[in-house]
C-alpha positions in Angstrom: 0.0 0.0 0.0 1.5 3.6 -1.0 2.2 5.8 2.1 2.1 9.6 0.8 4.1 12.8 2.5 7.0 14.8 2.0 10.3 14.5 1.1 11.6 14.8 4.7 8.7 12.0 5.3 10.6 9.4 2.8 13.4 10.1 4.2 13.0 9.3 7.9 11.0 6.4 6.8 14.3 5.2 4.3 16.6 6.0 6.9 14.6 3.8 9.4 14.4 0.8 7.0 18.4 1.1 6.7 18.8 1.5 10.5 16.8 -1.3 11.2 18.6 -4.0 8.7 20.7 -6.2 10.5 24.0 -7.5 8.8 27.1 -8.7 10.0 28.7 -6.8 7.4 28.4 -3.5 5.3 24.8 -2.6 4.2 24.7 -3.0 0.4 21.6 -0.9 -0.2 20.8 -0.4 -4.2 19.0 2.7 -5.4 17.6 1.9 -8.6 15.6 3.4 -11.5 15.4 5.0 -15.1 17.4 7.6 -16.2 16.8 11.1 -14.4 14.5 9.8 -11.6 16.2 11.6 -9.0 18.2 8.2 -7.7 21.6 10.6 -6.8 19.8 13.1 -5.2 18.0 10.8 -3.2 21.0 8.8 -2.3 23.2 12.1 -1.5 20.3 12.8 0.8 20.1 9.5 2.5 23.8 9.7 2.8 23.6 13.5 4.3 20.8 12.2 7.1 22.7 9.0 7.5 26.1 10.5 8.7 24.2 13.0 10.8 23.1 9.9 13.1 26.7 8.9 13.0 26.9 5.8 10.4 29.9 5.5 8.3 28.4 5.8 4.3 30.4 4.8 1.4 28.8 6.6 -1.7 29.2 4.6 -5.2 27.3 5.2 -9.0 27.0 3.3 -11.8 28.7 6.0 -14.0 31.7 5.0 -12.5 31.5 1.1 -13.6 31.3 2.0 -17.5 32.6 -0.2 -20.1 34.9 2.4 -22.4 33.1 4.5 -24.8 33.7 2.7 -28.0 32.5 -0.8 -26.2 29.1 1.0 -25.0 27.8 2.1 -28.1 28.9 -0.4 -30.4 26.0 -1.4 -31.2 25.3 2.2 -32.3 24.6 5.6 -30.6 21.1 4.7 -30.4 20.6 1.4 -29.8 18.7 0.5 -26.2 20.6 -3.1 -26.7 23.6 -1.2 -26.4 22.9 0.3 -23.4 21.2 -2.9 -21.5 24.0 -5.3 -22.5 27.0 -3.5 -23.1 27.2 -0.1 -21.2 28.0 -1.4 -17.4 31.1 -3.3 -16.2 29.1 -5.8 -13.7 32.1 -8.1 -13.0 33.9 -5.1 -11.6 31.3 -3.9 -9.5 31.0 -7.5 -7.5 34.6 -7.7 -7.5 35.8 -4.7 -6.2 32.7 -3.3 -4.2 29.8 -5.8 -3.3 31.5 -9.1 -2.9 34.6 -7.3 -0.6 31.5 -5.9 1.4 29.6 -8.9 1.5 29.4 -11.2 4.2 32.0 -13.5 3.0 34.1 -10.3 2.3 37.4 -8.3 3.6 35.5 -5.1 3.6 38.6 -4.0 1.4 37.0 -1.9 -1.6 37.0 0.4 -4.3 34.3 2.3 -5.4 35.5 3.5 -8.7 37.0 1.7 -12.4 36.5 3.9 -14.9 36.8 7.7 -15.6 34.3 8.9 -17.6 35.2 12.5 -18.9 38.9 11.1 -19.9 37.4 7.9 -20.8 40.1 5.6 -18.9 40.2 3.1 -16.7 40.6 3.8 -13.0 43.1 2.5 -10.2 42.2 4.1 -6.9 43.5 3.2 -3.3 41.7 0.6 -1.6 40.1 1.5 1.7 38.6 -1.1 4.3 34.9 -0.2 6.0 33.9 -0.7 9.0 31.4 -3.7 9.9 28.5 -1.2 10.1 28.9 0.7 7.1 26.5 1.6 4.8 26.9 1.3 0.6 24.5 3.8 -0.7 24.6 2.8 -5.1 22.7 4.8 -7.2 22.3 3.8 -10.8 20.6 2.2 -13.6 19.9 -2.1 -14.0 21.0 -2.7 -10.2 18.1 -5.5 -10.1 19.3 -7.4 -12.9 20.1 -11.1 -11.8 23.8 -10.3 -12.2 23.5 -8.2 -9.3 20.2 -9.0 -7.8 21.3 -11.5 -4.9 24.1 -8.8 -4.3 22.0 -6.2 -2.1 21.0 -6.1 1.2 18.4 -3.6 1.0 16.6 -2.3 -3.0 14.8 0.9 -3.1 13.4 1.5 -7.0 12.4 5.3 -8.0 9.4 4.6 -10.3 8.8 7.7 -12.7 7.3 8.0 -16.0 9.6 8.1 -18.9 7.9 11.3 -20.3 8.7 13.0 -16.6 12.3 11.6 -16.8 12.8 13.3 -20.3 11.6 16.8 -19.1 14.1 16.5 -16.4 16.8 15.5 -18.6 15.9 18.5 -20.3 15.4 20.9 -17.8 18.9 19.6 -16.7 20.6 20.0 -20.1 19.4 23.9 -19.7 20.8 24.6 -17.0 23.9 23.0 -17.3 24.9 24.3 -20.8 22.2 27.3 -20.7 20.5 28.4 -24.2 22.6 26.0 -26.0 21.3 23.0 -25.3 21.0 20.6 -27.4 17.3 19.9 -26.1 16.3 17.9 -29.3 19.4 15.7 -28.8 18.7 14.8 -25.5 15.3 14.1 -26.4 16.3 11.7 -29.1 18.6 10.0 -26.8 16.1 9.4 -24.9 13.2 8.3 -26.9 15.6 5.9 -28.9 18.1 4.6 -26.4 17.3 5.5 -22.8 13.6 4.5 -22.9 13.6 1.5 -24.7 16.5 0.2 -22.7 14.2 0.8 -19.8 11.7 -0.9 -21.3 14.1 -4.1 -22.2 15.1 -4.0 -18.7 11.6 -4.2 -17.2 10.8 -7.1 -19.6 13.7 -9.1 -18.9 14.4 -8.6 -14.9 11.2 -7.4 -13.6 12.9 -4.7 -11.4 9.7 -3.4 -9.6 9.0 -7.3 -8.7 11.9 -7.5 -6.9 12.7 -4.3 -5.1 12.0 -4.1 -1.0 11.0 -0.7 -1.3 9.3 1.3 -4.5 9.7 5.3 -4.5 7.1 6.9 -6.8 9.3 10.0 -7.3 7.1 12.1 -10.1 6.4 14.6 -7.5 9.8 15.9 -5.6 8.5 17.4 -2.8 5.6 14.5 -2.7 6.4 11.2 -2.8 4.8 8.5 -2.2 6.4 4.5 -1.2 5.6 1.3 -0.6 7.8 -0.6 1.8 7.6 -4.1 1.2 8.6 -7.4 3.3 12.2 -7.8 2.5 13.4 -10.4 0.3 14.5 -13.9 2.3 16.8 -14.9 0.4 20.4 -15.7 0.9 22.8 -13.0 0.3 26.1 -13.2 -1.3 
């Protein structure tokens, strides 16, 4: 059943949900959804509230587990298939960050692999977390079976595609001002981003599988549905 209230509301009830998780090892919480549904903000915020009480947070994103340009879109600029299969380094993201966190795990971590403005790969320093550390990883696909058995704890921000776009949008504007490249973005989207979505929902089921669901259309009033957590066994 949706609960309904404001964005300080989600937040104390999300904060409460990770407080009250139990592991003998980091939290591995996944914030997942389309394109420009707000899953950074929200997990910036989460993270904000999270060290205000005192937890230790580690704060990781998708963008920084991409497969090298040319290996993204080889498939084309365009293509959705692109962008579901070939876009996200998976292997690298259990290996480096959710397995070492795990509860078979060193707690001995990176949170980075890849560079995206000089389009390289990444080394950075390994640093060990705590027992009671929280992962807070925002990005796109994180409830696909390669990663699905991964996370302690899976909120999905459910928006409509046409609300994401206007974002995206909106965001273009006021990052490159009057220049944008509006129509771009809006192809982009209708050709690559949405169907990829769309493949994604068909294939892995993310809203099936997620403990909590975030409708996020409205900022300021979101609603959620906190759902009994998945009891399964974790790796």
């Amino acid at each position: 059943m949706m609960q309904h209230g404001t964005r300080d509301d989600l937040l104390g009830r999300l904060t409460a949900e990770i407080g009250s998780a139990t592991t003998t090892h980091p939290l591995r919480v996944a914030i997942d959804g389309p394109p420009a549904a707000g899953k950074t903000t929200l997990a910036d915020e989460l993270a904000v509230v999270l060290r205000a009480q005192g937890r230790e947070v580690i704060r990781a994103t998708i963008d920084d587990f991409l497969f090298p340009r040319a290996q993204r879109y080889r498939r084309g600029q365009y293509s959705p298939e692109s962008c579901y299969f070939d876009a996200h380094d998976r292997d690298a993201i259990r290996r480096v960050l959710l397995d070492p966190l795990g509860p078979d795990g060193d707690r001995r971590f990176q949170t980075a692999v890849y560079h995206r403005e000089t389009d390289t790969t990444l080394s950075l320093p390994i640093t060990t977390a705590p027992a009671d550390a929280v992962l807070l990883f925002d990005g796109v696909f994180l409830l696909r079976p390669e990663l699905l058995d991964r996370w302690d704890l899976s909120i999905f921000m459910a928006v409509t595609f046409d609300r994401t776009l206007d974002r995206a949008q909106a965001r273009g504007t006021a990052l490159a001002g009057p220049t944008a490249d509006t129509t771009e973005i809006e192809r982009s989207w209708r050709y690559r981003y949405i169907p990829s979505q769309q493949l994604y929902f068909a294939q892995a089921r993310p809203t099936d599988h997620a403990d909590i669901i975030v409708n996020n259309d409205e900022l300021q009033r979101p609603a959620w549905e906190v759902r009994p957590h998945r009891s399964v066994h974790k790796i």
